[in-house]
ZAMARGU-4260 file (C-alpha; in steps of 0.2 Angstrom, whole numbers, plus 5000, padded with zeros to 4 digits):
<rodrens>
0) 4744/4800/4947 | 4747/4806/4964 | 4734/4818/4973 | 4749/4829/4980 | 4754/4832/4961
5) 4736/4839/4955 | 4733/4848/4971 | 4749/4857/4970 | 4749/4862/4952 | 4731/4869/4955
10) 4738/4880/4972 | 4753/4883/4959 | 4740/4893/4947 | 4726/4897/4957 | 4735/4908/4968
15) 4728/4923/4959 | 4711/4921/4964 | 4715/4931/4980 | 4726/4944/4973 | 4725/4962/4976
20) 4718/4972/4960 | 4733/4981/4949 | 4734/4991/4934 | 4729/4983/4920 | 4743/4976/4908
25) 4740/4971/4887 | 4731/4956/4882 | 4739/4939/4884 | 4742/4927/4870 | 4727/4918/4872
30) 4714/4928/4865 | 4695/4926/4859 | 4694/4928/4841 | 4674/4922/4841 | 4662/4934/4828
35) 4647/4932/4840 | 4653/4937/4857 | 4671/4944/4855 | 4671/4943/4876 | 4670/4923/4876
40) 4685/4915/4883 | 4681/4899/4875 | 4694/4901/4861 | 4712/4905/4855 | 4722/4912/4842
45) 4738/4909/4834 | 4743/4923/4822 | 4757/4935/4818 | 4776/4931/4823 | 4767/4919/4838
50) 4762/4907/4824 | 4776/4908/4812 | 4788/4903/4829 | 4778/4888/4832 | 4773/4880/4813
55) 4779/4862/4814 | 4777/4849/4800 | 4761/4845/4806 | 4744/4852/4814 | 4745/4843/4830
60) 4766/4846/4833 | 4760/4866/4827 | 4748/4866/4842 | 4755/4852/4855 | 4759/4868/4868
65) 4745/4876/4869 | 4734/4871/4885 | 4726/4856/4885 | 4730/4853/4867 | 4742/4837/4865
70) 4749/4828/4848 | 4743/4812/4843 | 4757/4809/4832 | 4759/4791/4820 | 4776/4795/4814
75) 4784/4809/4808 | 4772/4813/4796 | 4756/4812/4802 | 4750/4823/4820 | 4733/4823/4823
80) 4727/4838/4837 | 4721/4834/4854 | 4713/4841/4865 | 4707/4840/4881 | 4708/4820/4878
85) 4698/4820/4864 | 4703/4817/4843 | 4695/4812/4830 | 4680/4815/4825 | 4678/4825/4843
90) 4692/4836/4836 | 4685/4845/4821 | 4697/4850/4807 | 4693/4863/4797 | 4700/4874/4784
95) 4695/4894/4782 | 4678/4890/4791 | 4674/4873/4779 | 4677/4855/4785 | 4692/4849/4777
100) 4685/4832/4772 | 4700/4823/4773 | 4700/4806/4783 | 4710/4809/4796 | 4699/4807/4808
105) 4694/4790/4804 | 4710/4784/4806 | 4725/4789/4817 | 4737/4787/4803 | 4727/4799/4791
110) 4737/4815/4789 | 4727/4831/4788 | 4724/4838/4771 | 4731/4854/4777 | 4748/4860/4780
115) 4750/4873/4795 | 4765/4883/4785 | 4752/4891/4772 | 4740/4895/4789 | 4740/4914/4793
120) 4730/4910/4809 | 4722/4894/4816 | 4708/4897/4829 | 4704/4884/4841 | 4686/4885/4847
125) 4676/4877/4859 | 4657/4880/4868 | 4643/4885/4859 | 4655/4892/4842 | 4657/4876/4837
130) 4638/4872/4834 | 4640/4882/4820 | 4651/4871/4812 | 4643/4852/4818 | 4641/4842/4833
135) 4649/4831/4843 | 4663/4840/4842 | 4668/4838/4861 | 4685/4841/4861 | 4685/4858/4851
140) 4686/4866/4832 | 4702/4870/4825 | 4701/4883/4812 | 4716/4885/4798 | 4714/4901/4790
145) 4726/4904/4772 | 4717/4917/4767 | 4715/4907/4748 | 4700/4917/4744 | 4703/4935/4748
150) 4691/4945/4760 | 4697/4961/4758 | 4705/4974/4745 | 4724/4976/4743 | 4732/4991/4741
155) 4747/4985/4730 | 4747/4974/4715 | 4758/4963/4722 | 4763/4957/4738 | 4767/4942/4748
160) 4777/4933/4760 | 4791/4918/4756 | 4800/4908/4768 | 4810/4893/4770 | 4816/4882/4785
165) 4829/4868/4793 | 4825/4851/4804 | 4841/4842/4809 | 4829/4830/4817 | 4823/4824/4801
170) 4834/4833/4790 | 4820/4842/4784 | 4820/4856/4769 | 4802/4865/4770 | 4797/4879/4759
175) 4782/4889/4758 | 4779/4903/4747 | 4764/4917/4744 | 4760/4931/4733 | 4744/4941/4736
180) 4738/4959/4728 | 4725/4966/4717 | 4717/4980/4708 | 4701/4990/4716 | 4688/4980/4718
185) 4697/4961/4710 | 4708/4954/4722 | 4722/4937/4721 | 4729/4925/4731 | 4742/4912/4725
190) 4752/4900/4736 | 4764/4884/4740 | 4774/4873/4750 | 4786/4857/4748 | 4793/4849/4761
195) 4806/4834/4761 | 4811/4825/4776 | 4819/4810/4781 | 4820/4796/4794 | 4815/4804/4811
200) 4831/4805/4823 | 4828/4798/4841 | 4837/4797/4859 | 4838/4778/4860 | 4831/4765/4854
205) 4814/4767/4843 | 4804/4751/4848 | 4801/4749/4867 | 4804/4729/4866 | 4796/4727/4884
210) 4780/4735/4882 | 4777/4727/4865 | 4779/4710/4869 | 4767/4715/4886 | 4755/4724/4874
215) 4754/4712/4859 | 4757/4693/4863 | 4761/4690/4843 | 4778/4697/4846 | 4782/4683/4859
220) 4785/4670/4843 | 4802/4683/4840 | 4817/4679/4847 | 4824/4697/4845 | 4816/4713/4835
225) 4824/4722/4822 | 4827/4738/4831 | 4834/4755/4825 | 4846/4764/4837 | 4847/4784/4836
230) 4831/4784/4822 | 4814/4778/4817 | 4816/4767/4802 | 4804/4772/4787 | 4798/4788/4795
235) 4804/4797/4778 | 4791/4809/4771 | 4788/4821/4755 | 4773/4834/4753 | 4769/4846/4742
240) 4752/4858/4738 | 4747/4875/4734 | 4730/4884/4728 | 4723/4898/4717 | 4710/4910/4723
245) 4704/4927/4719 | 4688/4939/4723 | 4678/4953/4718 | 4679/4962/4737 | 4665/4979/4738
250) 4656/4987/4751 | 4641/4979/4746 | 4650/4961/4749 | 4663/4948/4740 | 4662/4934/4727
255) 4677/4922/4725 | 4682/4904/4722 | 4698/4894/4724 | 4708/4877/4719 | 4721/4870/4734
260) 4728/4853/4728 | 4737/4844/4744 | 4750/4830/4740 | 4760/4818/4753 | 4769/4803/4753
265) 4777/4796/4770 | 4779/4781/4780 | 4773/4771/4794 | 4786/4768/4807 | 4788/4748/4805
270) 4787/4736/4823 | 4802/4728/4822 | 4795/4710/4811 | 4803/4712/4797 | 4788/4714/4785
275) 4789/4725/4770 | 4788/4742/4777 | 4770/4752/4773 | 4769/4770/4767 | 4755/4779/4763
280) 4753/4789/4746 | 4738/4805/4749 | 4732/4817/4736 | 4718/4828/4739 | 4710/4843/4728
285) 4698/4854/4734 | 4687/4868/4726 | 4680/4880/4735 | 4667/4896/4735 | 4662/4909/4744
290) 4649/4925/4744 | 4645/4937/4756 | 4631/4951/4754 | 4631/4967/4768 | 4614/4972/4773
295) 4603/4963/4760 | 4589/4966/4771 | 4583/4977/4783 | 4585/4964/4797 | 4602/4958/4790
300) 4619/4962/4793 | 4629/4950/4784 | 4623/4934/4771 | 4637/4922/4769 | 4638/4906/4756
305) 4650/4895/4756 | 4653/4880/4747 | 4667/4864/4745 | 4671/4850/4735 | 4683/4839/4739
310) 4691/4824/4732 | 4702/4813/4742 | 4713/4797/4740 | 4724/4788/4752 | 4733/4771/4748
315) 4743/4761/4759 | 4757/4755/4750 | 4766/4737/4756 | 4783/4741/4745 | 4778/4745/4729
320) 4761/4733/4731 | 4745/4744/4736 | 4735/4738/4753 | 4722/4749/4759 | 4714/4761/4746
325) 4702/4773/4753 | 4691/4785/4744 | 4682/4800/4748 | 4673/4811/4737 | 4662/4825/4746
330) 4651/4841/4747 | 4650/4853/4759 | 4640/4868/4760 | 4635/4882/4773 | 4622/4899/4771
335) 4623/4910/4786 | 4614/4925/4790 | 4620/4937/4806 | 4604/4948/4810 | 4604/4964/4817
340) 4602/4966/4835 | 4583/4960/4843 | 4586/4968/4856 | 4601/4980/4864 | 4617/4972/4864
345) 4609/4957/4857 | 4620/4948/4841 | 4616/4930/4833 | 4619/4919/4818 | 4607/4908/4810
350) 4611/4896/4796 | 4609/4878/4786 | 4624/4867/4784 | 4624/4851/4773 | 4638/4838/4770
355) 4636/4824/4756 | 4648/4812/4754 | 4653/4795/4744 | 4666/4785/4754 | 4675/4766/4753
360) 4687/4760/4759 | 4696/4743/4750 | 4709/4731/4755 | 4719/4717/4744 | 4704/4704/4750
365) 4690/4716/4746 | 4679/4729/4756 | 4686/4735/4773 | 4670/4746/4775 | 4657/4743/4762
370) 4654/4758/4749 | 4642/4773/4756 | 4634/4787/4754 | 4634/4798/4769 | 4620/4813/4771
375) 4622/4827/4785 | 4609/4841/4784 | 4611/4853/4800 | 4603/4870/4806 | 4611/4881/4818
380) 4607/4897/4828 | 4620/4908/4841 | 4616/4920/4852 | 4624/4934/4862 | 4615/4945/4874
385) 4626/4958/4885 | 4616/4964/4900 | 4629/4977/4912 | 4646/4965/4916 | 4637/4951/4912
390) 4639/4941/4892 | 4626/4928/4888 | 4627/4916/4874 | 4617/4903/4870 | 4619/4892/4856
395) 4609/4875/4846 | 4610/4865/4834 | 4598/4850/4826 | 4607/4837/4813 | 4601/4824/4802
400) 4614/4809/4798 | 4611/4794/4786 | 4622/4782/4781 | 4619/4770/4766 | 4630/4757/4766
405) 4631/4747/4748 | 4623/4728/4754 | 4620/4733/4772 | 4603/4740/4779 | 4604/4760/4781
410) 4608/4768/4799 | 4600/4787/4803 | 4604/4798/4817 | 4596/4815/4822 | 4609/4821/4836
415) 4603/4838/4843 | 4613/4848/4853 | 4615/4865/4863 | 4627/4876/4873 | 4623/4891/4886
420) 4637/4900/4894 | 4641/4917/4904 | 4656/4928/4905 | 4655/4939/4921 | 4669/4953/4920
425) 4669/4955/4940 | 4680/4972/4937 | 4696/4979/4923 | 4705/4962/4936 | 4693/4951/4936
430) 4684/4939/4924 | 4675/4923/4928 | 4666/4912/4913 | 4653/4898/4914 | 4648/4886/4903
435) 4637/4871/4900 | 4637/4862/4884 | 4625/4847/4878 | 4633/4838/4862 | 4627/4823/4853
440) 4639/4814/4840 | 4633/4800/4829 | 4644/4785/4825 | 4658/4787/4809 | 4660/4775/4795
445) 4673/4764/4802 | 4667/4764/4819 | 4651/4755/4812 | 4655/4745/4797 | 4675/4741/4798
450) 4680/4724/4793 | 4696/4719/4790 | 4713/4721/4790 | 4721/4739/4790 | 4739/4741/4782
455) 4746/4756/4792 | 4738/4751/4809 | 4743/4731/4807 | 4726/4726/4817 | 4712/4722/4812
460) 4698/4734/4815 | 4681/4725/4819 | 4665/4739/4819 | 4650/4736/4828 | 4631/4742/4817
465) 4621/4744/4833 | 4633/4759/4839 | 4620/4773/4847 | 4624/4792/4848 | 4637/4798/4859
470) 4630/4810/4871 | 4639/4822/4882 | 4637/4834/4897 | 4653/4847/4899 | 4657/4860/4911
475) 4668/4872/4909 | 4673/4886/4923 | 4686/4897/4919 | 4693/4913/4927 | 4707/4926/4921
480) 4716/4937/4931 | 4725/4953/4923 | 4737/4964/4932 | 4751/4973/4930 | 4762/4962/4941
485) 4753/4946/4934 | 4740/4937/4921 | 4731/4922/4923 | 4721/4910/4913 | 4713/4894/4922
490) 4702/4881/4917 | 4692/4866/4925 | 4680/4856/4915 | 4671/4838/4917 | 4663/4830/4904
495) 4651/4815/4906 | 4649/4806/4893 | 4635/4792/4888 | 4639/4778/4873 | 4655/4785/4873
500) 4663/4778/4858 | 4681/4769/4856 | 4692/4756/4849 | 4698/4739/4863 | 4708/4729/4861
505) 4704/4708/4861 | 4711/4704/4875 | 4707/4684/4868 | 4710/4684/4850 | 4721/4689/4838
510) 4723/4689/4818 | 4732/4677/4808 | 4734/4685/4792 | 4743/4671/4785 | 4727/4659/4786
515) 4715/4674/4789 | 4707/4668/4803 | 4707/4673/4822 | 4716/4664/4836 | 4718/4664/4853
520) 4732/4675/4860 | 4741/4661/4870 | 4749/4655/4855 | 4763/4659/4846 | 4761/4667/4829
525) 4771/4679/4822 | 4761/4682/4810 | 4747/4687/4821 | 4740/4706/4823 | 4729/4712/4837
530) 4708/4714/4832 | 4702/4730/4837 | 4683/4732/4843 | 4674/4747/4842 | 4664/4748/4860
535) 4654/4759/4870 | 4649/4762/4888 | 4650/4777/4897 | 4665/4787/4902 | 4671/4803/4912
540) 4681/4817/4908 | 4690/4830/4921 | 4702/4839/4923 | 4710/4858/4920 | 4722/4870/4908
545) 4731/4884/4916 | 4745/4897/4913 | 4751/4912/4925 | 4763/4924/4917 | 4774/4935/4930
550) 4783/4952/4922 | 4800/4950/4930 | 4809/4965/4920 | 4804/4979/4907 | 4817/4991/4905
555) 4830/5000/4892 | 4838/4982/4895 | 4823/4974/4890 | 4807/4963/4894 | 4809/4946/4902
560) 4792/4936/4907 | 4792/4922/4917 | 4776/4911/4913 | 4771/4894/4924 | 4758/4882/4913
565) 4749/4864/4917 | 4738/4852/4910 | 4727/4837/4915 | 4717/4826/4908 | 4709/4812/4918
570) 4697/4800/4907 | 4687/4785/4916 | 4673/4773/4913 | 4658/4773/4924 | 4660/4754/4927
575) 4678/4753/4930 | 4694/4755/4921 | 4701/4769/4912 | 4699/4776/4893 | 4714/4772/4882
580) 4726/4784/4875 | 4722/4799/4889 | 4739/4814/4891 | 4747/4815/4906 | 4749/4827/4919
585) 4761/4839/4912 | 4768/4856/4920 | 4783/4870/4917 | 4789/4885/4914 | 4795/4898/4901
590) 4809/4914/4903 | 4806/4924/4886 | 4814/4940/4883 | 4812/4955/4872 | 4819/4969/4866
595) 4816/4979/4851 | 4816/4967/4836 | 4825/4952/4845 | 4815/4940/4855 | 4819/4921/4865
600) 4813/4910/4875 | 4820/4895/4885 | 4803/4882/4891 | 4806/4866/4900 | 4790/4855/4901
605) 4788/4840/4914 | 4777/4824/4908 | 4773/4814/4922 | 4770/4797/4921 | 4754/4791/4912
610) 4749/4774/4923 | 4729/4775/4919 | 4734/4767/4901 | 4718/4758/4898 | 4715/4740/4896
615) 4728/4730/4888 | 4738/4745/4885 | 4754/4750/4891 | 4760/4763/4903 | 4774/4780/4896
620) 4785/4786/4908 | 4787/4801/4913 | 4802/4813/4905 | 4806/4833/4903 | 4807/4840/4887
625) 4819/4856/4887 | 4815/4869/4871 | 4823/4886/4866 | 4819/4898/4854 | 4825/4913/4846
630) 4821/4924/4832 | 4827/4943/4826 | 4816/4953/4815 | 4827/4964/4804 | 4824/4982/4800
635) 4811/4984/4785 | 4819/4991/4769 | 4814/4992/4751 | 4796/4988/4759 | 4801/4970/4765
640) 4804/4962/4780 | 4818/4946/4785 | 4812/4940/4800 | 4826/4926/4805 | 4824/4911/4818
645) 4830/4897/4826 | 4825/4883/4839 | 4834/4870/4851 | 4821/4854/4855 | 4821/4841/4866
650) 4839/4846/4870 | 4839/4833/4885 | 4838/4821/4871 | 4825/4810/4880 | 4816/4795/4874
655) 4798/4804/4876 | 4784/4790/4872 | 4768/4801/4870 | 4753/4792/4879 | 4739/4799/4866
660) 4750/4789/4852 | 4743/4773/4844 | 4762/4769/4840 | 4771/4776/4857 | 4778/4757/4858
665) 4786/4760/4840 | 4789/4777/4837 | 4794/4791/4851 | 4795/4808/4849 | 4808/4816/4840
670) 4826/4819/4849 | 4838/4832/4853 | 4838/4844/4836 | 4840/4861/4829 | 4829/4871/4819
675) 4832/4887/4808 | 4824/4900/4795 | 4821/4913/4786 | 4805/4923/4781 | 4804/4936/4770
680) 4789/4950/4770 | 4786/4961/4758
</rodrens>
């Protein structure tokens, strides 16, 4: 990346820091939503119309526009958040303030157990919030919140919301429906969803011939792949879910529980070989309570309990023969208490969190990653101190992890972690935030124990039992600027990272299936898939997230906005070379307009180039993505609303390989297509 590119994006959206002091306009879009310090800056929200005119089929497609917040995407239907570079087990999914204790973040072709079309907000936290909910979470906390166990009293029986929508880019039917109500102090929620789609449509070709063969020598035994033009063979996918809640909602608290069962079916893009093509059949059920007593003691505001079981299964299907199986039974529990102010403008949070689980994963030749039992026992303590302009907020939290593995000797970890920040509003103009976070993550599962071949990837995965604790050093300095004639948000952080934690490629072997032994990667062998390391040294992180919005109109004609955004992410290690699967520089700009109930928006987003790959991984070029979007709110009657809308994407049509992908080579994004719906409020 050039130095001329960074340098002027950052003039582009720094320009504000000198700006002359204006009347003060509403909030933007990007708002804290953070119960300790509601002044923070190191979250935002999605709620409202806002989140209905972005729901995708996934989490990570939902979010993929917000800053610094990319889509690791594995065909069609899976689309793992990431953010700031970081995924996995650094990217906390959670679902109404619980982990969802799915698997995706074991794996980058493990869907989330939750879909984003039942979410009435999703939250995405960062700094000392998300020691609340564990650590290591480097990149951030994403918070889906449905609402399944009601926290409030309704003031009519019944009521709810209903909506259905069209993809021409997979020719997708998705339906999702919610009725909600109660009587005094018993309250109800009931919902569901079902989506179909089909093969994903593309703008060229799907396989990128040249940077498989250069990426994987096992594809130099091929005379010619079979590659789809104008779609993604077996990218076809089928979900459906829905859950049951109630509560008993008082002033003196709430009692509730709730049943959410998750099915989904899709597959795995194939590479071109001709194998039997692999898709992957997920079913989860969770139950799920919750407490909440007001002022049970003198020095107690709120006492919360909350409390998850979840039981998960994914099996990797070869035709109609199953591969991979993995298994995941789990317990999740959390008791919080918010205390009443110490001292003046003083709020905090204590509590205990604990997650026990029984996880295995199988393949046809036996035990990928042996049978264990996995313990984490956490306590947690936030705090927010307001003295004049100036917001403190300091925040730690101590784990304990152990992992018993069934014939292998036990691993432990005690990762502790801690955050302090401060949030300086200068003047009604001028806000500036910093932060300092110290975070500790303890090896996953696979990343220790794998051993074998993995269906869906096609590698196999090799761990590493002397993994340490990751440990990382993050920075964050932010500043927003809000005037009449302008708004501003911008970001810088850098990240340092000890033992940080990843999957290399064997640049010496490969793995014959066929014989099930490992070769060298000189030879040609079709039947050879790469072996995938788990490795550690140290690494850094840099980079920024930043959005201007300009008011260029608001009159009886109406509202227009025109809003500049950019993102970088820059990942490195300390001894040379550069982290795998980091986003590119990416830049643009948005005209919306509004007036009354009709609003649109026409955004175009460039994607430079992404040449620090990583070794023995290959470059994505760079492309523009050109979106539209419309939707028209009709006039409430009979006490519903229709809220109607449509979108235009990738209207270029370009080939867009996506460079935090494990399947960029195979799969690209989606191509030019048309999406509309209906969603009905009453």
């Amino acid at each position: 990346m050039k130095f001329t590119k960074i340098t002027a994006c950052f003039l582009l959206f720094s320009s504000p820091l000198f700006a002359e002091e204006m009347e003060q306009l509403d909030d933007m879009n990007v708002k804290s939503v953070m119960p300790i310090s509601t002044e923070t800056e190191n979250a935002l929200l999605l709620t409202g119309d806002e989140l209905r005119n972005k729901i995708a089929t996934t989490l990570g497609e939902t979010l993929q526009n917000e800053g610094g917040v990319s889509n690791q995407s594995f065909g069609s239907g899976v689309g793992i958040p990431v953010i700031r570079g970081q995924s996995g087990s650094r990217v906390k999914v959670m679902q109404n303030s619980l982990g969802n204790n799915d698997l995706s973040s074991l794996s980058p072709d493990h869907a989330t157990g939750v879909d984003p079309i039942i979410a009435e907000r999703i939250e995405v936290l960062r700094g000392a919030e998300t020691l609340r909910y564990g650590s290591g979470a480097i990149g951030g906390i994403v918070n889906v919140i449905d609402n399944r166990i009601p926290e409030k009293q309704f003031d009519n029986i019944i009521g709810g919301a209903g909506e259905h929508r069209y993809d021409s880019a997979t020719d997708e039917n998705s339906s999702a429906l919610k009725l909600e109500g109660g009587k005094g102090n018993f309250a109800y929620h009931v919902d569901g969803f079902y989506r179909d789609a089909g093969n994903t449509s593309v703008g060229g070709t799907s396989i990128d011939e040249t940077a498989v063969r250069q990426q994987d020598p096992s594809f130099n035994g091929i005379d010619k792949l079979q590659n789809a033009v104008g779609f993604i063979e077996n990218t076809q996918s089928r979900a459906r879910g829905g859950s049951v809640g109630f509560s008993m909602v008082g002033d003196e608290g709430l009692i509730g529980a709730a049943i959410n069962q998750n099915e989904k079916n899709y597959g795995i893009p194939v590479d071109g070989k001709g194998d039997t093509p692999v898709h992957v059949d997920m079913r989860q059920t969770k139950y799920d309570f919750k407490s909440q007593l007001n002022n049970p003691f003198a020095f107690i505001e709120k006492a919360k309990l909350k409390f998850g079981y979840t039981d998960y299964q994914h099996t990797e299907f070869e035709g109609n023969v199953a591969g991979t199986t993995f298994l995941n039974q789990s317990y999740e529990s959390r008791f919080e208490l918010e205390h009443a102010p110490i001292i003046k403008n003083n709020k905090g949070v204590l509590g205990f969190q604990s997650t026990n689980s029984t996880f295995q994963a199988l393949g046809a030749e036996g035990s990928i990653v042996p049978k264990s039992d996995i313990n984490t026992y956490g306590i947690f303590n936030v705090e927010s101190l307001k003295v004049g302009d100036v917001t403190y907020e300091i925040g730690g939290r101590a784990e304990s992890t152990k992992i018993n593995p069934e014939g292998l000797n036990d691993v432990s970890y005690i990762p502790l972690s801690g955050s302090a920040s401060a949030l300086w509003q200068i003047n009604h103009a001028h806000q500036v935030s910093l932060a300092f976070t110290h975070s500790q993550r303890a090896p996953q599962i696979q990343e220790l124990f794998s051993d074998g071949f993995h269906d869906a990837t096609h590698s196999y995965e090799l761990g590493n039992a002397n993994l340490k604790k990751e440990l990382s050093n993050n920075l964050d300095l932010g500043y927003r600027f809000d005037a009449a004639w302008m708004q501003a948000d911008i970001n810088l952080f850098h990240n340092w990272v000890s033992d940080y934690i990843y999957q290399q490629r064997d640049s010496a072997q490969l793995f014959d299936a066929e014989n099930e032994t490992f070769v060298a990667n000189d030879i040609d062998c079709v039947g050879c898939f790469p072996l995938l390391h788990s490795q550690q040294q140290a690494a850094i992180f840099k980079g920024f997230d930043a959005k201007t919005v300009f008011p260029l109109l608001n009159n009886k004609f109406g509202a227009v906005d025109l809003t500049l955004f950019g993102d970088y992410t820059r990942g490195t290690f300390e001894k040379g070379g550069n982290v795998p699967r980091m986003p590119p520089l990416r830049y643009g700009a948005q005209i919306s307009y509004e007036k009354n109930d009709w609003s649109s928006n026409v955004r175009l987003t460039r994607g430079e180039a992404q040449t620090y790959a990583g070794e023995n991984e290959t470059t994505t070029p760079a492309y523009l993505l050109l979106n539209v979007g419309t939707q028209y709110k009709i006039a409430s009657f009979s006490n519903s609303e229709i809220l109607l809308f449509a979108k235009g994407k990738n209207l270029l049509d370009e080939n867009i390989r996506s460079s935090v992908s494990y399947l960029r080579n195979f799969a690209p994004e989606a191509g030019r297509s048309a999406e509309v719906g209906i969603r009905v409020s009453y």
